[in-house]
C-alpha positions as CSV (number, residue, x, y, z in Angstrom):
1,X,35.8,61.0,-21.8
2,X,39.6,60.4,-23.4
3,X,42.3,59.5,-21.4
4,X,43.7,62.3,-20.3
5,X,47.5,61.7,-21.1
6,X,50.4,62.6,-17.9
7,X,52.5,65.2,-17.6
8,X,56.0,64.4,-18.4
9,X,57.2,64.8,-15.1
10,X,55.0,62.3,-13.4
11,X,55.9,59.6,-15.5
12,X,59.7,60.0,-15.4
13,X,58.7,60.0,-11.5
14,X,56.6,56.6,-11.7
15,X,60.2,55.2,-13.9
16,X,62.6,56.0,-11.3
17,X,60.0,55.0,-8.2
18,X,60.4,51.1,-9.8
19,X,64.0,51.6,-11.0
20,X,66.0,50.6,-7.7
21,X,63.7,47.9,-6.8
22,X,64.5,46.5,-10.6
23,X,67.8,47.0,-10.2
24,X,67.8,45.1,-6.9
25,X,65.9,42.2,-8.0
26,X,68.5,42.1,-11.0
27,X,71.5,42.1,-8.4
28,X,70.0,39.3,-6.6
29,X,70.4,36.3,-9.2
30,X,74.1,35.9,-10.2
31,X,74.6,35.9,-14.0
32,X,74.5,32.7,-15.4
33,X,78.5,32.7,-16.2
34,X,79.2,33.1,-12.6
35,X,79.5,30.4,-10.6
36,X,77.0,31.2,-7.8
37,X,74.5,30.5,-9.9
38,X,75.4,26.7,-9.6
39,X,76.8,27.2,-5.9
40,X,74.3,24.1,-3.8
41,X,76.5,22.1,-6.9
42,X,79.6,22.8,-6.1
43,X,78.9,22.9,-2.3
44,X,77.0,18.9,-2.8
45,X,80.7,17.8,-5.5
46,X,82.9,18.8,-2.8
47,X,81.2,17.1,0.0
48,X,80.7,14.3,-2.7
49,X,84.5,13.8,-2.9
50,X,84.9,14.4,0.7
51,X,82.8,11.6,1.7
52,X,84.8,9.2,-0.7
53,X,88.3,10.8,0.5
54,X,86.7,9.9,4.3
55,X,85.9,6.3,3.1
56,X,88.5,5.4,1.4
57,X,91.1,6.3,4.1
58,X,88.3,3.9,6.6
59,X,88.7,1.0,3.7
60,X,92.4,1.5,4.0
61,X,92.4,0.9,7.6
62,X,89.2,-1.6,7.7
63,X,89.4,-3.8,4.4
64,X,90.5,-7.6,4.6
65,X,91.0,-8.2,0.9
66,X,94.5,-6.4,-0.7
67,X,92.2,-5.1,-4.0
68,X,89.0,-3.0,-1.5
69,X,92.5,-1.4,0.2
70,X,94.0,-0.3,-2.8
71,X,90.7,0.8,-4.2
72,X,90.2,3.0,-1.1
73,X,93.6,4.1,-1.7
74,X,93.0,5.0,-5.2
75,X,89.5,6.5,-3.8
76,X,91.5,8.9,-1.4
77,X,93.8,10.5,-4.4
78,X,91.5,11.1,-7.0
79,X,88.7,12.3,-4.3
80,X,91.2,14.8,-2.7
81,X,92.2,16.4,-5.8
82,X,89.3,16.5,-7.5
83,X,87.7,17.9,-3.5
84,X,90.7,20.2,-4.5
85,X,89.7,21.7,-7.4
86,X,85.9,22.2,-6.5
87,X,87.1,24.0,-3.9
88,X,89.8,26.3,-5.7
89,X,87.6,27.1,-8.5
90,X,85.2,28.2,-6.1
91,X,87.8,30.3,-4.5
92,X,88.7,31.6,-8.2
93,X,85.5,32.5,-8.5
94,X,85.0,34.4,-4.9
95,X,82.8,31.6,-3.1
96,X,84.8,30.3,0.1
97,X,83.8,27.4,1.9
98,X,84.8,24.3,3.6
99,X,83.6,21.1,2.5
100,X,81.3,19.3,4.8
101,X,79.5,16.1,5.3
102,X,75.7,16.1,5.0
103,X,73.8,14.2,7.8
104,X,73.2,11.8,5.1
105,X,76.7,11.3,4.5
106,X,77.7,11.4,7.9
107,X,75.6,8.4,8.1
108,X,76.7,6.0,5.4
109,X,80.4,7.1,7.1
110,X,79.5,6.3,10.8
111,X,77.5,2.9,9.4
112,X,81.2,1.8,7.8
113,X,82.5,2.9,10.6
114,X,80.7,0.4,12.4
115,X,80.5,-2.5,10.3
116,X,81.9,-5.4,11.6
117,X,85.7,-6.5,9.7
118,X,84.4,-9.6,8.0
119,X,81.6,-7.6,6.3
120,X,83.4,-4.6,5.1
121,X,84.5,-5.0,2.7
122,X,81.3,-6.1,1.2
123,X,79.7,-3.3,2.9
124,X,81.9,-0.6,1.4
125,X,81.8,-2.2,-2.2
126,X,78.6,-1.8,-2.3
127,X,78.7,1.9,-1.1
128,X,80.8,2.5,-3.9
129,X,78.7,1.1,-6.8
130,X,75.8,2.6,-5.2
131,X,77.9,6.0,-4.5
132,X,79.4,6.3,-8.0
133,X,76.5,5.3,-9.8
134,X,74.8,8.3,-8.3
135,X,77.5,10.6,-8.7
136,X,78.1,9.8,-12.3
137,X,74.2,10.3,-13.0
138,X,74.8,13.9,-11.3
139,X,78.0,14.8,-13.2
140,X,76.0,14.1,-16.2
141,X,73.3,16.1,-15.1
142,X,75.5,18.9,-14.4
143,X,76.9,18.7,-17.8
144,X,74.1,19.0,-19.2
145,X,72.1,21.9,-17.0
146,X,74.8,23.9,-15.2
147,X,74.2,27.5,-15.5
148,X,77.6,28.2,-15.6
149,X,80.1,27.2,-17.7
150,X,83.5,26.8,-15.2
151,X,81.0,24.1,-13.4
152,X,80.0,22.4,-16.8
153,X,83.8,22.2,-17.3
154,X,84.4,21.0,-14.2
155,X,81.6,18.3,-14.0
156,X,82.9,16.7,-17.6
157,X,86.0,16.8,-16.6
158,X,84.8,14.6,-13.0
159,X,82.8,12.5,-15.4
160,X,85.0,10.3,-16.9
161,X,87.1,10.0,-13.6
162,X,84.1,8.8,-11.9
163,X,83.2,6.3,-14.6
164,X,86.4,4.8,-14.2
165,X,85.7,4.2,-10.5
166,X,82.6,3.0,-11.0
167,X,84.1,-0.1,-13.5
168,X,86.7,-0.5,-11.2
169,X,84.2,-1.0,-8.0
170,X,82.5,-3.6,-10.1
171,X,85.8,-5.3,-10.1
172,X,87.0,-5.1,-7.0
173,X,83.4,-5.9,-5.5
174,X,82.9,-8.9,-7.5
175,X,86.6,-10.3,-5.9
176,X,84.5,-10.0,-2.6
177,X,81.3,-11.1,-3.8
178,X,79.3,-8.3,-4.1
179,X,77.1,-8.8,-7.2
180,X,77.0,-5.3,-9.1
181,X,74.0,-6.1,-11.1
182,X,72.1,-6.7,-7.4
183,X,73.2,-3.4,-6.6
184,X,72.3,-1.9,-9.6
185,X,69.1,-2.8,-9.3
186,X,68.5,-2.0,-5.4
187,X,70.0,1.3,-5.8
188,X,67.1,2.4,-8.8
189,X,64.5,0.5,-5.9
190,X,66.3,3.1,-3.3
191,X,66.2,6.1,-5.5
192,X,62.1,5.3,-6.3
């Protein structure tokens, strides 16, 4: 027996039975040129530069050796604006939020914290290399996979900046004896 064929009337009814929950599903991913598509990013760079900003102002207060101090230094102004504009351009883009430490983070803080002062110096150099060889391999993934193209921006713009940290930790760790090559490799053991 053929298929009898539905009345007009059902059909439209069937189309406009699915229609909201389409329209819902739809609403619930951001487009990919808003930011809220890439918003656990922009939440993990923020607390990324808040950790260093909250390190360098311990190595500040904590270092022995003249270069780890003004590294920290350095660490706390480039780390608070570029916590800065995370933040703003999340504003811009009407995602509000305050920066926090994960317990993660809170942890490498509160281990500083508690390192005794002949050792940390090494201690922090090492959190540094480790810390901005990471973050540079995330900028670079963010470059390259951000959904959204204010957060590509922003991640190659952080890029570079964070390279130049990186060198300069090498420096200043190798003035303290922290062998950046060591690190290199225990941090790819770490991240296994």
């Amino acid at each position: 027996m053929p298929a009898r064929p539905l009345p007009a009337l059902s059909l439209a009814a069937l189309l406009f039975a699915f229609l909201p929950a389409a329209l819902h599903a739809q609403a619930a991913t951001p487009p990919n040129d808003s930011i809220q598509a890439d918003r656990e990013l922009v939440r993990h760079a923020a607390a990324d530069n808040l950790l260093e900003v909250q390190l360098g102002q311990l190595a500040q207060r904590r270092a022995t050796n003249s270069t780890v101090q003004k590294f920290g230094r350095n660490m706390v102004l480039d780390h608070q604006k570029l916590e800065r504009q995370w933040t703003d351009l999340a504003a811009k883009h009407g995602m509000r939020f305050k920066p926090s430490l994960s317990s993660v983070q809170q942890g490498q803080l509160t281990r500083l914290e508690r390192a005794g002062r002949p050792e940390f110096d090494r201690e922090y150099m090492i959190t540094m290399i480790k810390g901005h060889t990471k973050d540079a391999a995330d900028l670079k993934g963010a470059v390259d996979s951000a959904r959204s193209e204010p957060v590509r921006k922003m991640a190659a713009y952080e890029l570079p900046i964070v390279q130049d940290h990186l060198r300069n930790a090498r420096v200043a760790g190798k003035e303290v004896g922290v062998d950046s090559t060591a690190v290199a490799r225990s941090h790819i053991a770490d991240n296994k």
